[in-house]
TIFIGU-633828 format. One record per residue (C-alpha): x, y, z; residue in one letter. Coordinates in steps of 0.1 Angstrom, whole numbers, plus 2048, in hexadecimal, padded with zeros to 3 digits. Example, Ala and Ser with C-alpha at 12.3 -4.5 7.8 and 13.67 -1.06 7.14 Angstrom:
87B7D384EA;8897F5847S;
***
This chain:
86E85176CX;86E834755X;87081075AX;8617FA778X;86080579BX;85F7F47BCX;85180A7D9X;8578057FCX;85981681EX;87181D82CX;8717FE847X;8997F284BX;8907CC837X;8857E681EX;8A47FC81DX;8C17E481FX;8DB7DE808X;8D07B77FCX;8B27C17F4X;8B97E07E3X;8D17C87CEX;8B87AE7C5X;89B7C57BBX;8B57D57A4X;8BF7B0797X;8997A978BX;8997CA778X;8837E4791X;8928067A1X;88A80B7C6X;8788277CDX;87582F7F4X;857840804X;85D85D81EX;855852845X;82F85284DX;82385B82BX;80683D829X;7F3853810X;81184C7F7X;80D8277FAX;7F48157EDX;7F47F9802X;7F280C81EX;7CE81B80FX;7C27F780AX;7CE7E882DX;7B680B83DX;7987FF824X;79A7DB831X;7A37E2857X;7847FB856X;76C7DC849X;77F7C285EX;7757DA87AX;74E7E4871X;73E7C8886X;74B7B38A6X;75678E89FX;7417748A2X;7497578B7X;75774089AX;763759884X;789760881X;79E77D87CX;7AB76F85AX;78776784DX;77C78B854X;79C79A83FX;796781824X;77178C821X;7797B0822X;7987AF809X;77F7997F5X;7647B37F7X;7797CC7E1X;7707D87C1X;78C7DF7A1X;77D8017AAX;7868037C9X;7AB7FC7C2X;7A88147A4X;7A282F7C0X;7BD8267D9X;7D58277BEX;7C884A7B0X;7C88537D3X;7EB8497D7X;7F78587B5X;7E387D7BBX;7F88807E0X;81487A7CBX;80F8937B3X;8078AB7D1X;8298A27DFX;83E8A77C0X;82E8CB7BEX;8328D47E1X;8118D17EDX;8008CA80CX;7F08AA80DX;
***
């Protein structure tokens, strides 16, 4: 597979004809995930990382649901994208050779 890729799920927005169009326009291929494979997307491994630290304490009285996202997202290390995307890119592998994930 050469050239650029966009990868989405599967949600209808993603799927429809427009949009298939105007990612083709730019120069990308659409690449579509199979239903409820998060382990394949690595924004779906980031959103679990934050939502886990957004959850870790209660709120405090002034503190809002967007400051606690920002400081979690902001709390991430090149690292710990690295491993969300290697993550992402060994279930892939498993799935192109028929293995379980």
């Amino acid at each position: 597979m050469k050239g650029h890729y966009l990868v989405m799920d599967n949600a209808p927005i993603h799927t429809s004809e427009d949009i298939a169009k105007y990612v083709e326009s730019r120069g990308y291929h659409c690449v579509y995930l199979p239903p409820y494979s998060p382990e394949l997307n690595p924004i779906e491994q980031f959103w679990s990382v934050v939502k886990s630290k957004v959850k870790r304490n209660k709120f405090l009285d002034k503190e809002t649901l967007m400051t606690r996202i920002t400081e979690a997202s902001n709390s991430l290390k090149l690292c710990d994208f690295k491993g969300i995307v290697t993550h992402s890119h060994k279930c892939l592998d498993k799935c192109r050779n028929s293995q379980a994930l």
